[in-house]
N, C-alpha and C positions, 0 to 999 in steps of 0.2 A: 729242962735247961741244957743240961747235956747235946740233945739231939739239934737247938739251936745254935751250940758250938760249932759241933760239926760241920753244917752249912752254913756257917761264916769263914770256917777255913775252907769249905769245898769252894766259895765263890773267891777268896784271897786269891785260893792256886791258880783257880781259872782266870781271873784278871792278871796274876803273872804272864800268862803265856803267850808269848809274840814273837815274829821274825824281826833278824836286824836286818838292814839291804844285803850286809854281806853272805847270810847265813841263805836268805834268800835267794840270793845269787845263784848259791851253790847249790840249795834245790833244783833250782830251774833247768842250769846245767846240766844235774843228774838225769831230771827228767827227759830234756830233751834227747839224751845219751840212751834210756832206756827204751825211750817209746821207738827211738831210730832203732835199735838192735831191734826191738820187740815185732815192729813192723817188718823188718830182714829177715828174722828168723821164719816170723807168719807166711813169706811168701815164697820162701827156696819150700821149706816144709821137707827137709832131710832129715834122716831117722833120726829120734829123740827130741824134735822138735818142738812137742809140745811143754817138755820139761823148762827146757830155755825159754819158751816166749813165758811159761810161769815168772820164771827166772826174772827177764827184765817187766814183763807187766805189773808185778806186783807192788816192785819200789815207785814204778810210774806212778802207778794211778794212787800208792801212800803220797807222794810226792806233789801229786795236783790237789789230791783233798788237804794235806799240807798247806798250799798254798793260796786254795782258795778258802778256807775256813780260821787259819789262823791271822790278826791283827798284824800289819806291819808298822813298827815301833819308827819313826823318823828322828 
């Protein structure tokens, strides 16, 4: 019984979890902010470069799985 609780609150959480347009917004925003620097960074390629394109790729691409994996709530 126990372990049936648990996945009933494991699928509760997960049916919490959605974007509003605004939070969405501000995703998208970021990403496009990250992937531009990320692509900049990729193409000068001056020393320490590869630190920074971590730097912005990483929020990117959390940021598109973000947005394409999470529900948007209207």
């Amino acid at each position: 019984m126990r372990e049936i609780c648990g996945q009933q609150r494991t699928i509760k959480l997960v049916s919490e979890l959605y974007l509003t347009p605004p939070v969405a917004v501000l995703i998208f925003f970021a990403v496009v902010v990250c992937g531009h620097n990320f692509r900049m960074v990729w193409k000068q390629q001056a020393p320490g470069w590869r630190k920074r394109a971590w730097l912005f790729g990483l929020p990117a691409g959390i940021g598109l799985l973000l947005l394409g994996f999470l529900p948007l709530k209207l």
